[in-house]
N, C-alpha and C positions, 0 to 999 in steps of 0.2 A: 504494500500500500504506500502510494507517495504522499508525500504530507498535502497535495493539493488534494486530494482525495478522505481525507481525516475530516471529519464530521465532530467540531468542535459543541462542545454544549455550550449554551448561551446561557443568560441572567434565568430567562424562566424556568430551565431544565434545570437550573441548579439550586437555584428556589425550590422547587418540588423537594432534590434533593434533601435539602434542609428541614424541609417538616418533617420528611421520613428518617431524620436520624438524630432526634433529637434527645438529649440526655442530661443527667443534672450533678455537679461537681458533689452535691453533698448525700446521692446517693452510695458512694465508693467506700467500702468498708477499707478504713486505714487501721482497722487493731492490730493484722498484721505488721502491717510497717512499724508502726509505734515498736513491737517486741524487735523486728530487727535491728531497727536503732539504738538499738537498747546494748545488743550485741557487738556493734560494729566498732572494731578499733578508730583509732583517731587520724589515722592516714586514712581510711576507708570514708569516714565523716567527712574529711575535708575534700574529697573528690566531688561527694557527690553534695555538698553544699554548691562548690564551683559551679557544678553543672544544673543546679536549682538556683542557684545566682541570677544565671546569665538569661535562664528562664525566666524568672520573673522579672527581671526588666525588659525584656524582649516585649514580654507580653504588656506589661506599663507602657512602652514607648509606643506600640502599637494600637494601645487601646484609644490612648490618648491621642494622638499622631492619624487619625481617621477620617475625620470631619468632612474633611474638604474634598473627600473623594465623592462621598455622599450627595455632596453638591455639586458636584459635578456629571451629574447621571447624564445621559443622554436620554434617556427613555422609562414610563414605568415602571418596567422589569426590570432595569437593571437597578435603580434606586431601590426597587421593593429587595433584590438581592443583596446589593450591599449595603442595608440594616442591617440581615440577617448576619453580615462577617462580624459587625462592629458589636452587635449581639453576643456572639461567638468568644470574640479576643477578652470580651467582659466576663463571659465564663469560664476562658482558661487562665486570667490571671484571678478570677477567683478558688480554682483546682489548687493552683502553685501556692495561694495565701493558708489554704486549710492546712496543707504538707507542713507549711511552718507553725501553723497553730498549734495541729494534734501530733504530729508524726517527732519535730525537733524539738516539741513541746517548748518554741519561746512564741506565747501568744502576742500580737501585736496590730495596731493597722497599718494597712497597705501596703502606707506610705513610709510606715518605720519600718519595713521588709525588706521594701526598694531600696532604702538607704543604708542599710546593712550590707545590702545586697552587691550597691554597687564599689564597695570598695574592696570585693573579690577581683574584679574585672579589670580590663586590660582597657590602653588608651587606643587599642584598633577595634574593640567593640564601641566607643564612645565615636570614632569617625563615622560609623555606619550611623546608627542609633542617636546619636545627640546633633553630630553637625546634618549628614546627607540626608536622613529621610525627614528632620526637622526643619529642614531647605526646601525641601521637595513639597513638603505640606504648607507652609509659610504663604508658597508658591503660589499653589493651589488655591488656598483659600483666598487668597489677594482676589483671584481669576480664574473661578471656576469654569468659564469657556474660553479658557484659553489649552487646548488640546494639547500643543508642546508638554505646558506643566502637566497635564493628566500623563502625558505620556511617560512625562519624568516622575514621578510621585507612584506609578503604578512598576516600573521598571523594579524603583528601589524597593518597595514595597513586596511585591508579589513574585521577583523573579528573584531578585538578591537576597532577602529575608527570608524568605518563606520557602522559596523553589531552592534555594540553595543552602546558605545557613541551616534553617529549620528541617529540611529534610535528613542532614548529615549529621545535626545536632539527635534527632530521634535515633535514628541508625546507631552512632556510637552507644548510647545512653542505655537505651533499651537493650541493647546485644550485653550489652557489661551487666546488667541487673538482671537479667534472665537467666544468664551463666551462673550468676552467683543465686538464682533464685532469692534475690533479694526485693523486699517492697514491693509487692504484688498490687498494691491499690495504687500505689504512684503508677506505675506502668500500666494501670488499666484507664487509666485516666488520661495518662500521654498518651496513650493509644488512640484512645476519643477524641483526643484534640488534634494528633496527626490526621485521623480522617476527614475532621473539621477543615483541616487547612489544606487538602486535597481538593477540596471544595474552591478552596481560595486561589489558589494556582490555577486550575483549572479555572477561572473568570480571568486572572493576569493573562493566561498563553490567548485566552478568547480573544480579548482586547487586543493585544500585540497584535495576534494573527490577523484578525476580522479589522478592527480599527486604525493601525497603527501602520502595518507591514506596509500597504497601500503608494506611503507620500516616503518618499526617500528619504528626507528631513527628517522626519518621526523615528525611521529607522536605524538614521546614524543618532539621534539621541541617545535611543534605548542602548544598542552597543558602546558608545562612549562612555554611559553610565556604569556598565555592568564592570568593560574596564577598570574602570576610576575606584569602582568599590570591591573587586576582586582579591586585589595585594592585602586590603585591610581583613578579608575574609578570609585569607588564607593566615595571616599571620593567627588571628582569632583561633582558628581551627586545629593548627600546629599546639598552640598551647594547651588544648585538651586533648591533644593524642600522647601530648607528654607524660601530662596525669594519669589519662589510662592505661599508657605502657608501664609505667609504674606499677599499679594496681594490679591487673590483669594479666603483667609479666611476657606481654607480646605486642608488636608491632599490632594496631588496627591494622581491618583492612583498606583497600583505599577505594573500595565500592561504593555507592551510596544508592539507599534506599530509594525509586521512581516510583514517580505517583501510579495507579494503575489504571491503565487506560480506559474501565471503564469510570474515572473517576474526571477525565477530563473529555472523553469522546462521547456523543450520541449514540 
């Protein structure tokens, strides 16, 4: 099948999707986690604190960081759609808040999580996340039909966060708590919110593909962007394979998790 042949789902089909998969952060029994925590040495703690760091400001920045796309709809469906992601990113930084309430047992709001949170993290996640997609939305919201910005605010958004980051981020995280059968509520829960954000990729490739590809302009954007934010995404990424080789005693691999195509195709 060539790609002009790919049958992309659009804002409504992935709407449907969404009412049919929807779930709730505080039905996940964490008792389990709670007792592994309990067990886990303190190089083992400090890993996966790292890796629940990065997460919850991930999902901070993006919850907040939203807006302007919203405003930017072209059409019913696609506005009634992207509610439903900003819905979404609301529930998975509320997943990552309970993990710190019940599971590391230090209760707190949000916003003391985030801030705890972010003095794990590195100054090439604060490029992505604090300068470029907070650029990109600033952008946006200035001018909301101004399509460049859409193009640039969805590029960082849905191909470099989400399509990239976010998938690799699941892949490492998951494969390392599975192996050690550890935290079985957190990983059912990242699990949900992975499929959540398959959803979300699959509206980013629409747009590019369907909106964007079109005007060459549009097109050297998106590539220039991915550029510009790739070296900070790699440096990011490098720093948690160092942890996990540590922990898990082997190189990761360098595959990463693809969305599945019935998650972004008709």
């Amino acid at each position: 099948m060539s790609a002009a042949d790919l049958q992309l789902k659009g804002p409504q089909a992935l709407y449907e999707d969404w009412e049919r998969g929807q779930w709730s952060p505080f039905g996940i029994d964490l008792g389990p986690d709670r007792a592994d925590w309990d067990g886990l040495s303190e190089e083992e703690r400090s890993l996966i604190l790292f890796a629940l760091s990065s997460l919850m400001v991930a999902e901070e920045r993006i919850t907040t960081q939203f807006t302007g796309l919203v405003m930017a709809y072209d059409s019913e469906e696609e506005a009634t759609f992207l509610a439903t992601q900003q819905v979404d990113e609301a529930r998975h930084m509320q997943h990552y808040a309970r993990v710190q309430n019940e599971v590391i047992a230090d209760p707190g709001a949000i916003v003391a999580h985030v801030a705890r949170s972010r003095a794990q993290l590195s100054d090439a996640f604060n490029v992505i996340f604090d300068d470029k997609l907070v650029a990109a939305h600033l952008a946006l919201v200035a001018e909301p039909r101004n399509r460049s910005a859409k193009v640039g605010f969805v590029t960082i958004y849905h191909v470099v966060i989400e399509g990239t980051l976010g998938l690799t981020s699941f892949h490492f995280i998951t494969r390392l708590l599975n192996q050690r059968h550890l935290l079985p509520g957190f990983v059912e829960g990242y699990t949900k919110i992975h499929h959540d954000e398959q959803r979300h990729i699959a509206y980013g490739t629409w747009f590019c593909a369907r909106r964007s590809a079109p005007n060459r302009g549009w097109r050297t954007t998106c590539v220039a962007l991915c550029a510009s934010c790739f070296p900070s995404s790699r440096r990011r990424s490098t720093r948690r394979e160092r942890r996990t080789r540590r922990y898990s005693g082997r190189a990761p691999r360098r595959s990463v998790s693809l969305p599945s195509t019935g998650s972004l195709a008709a």
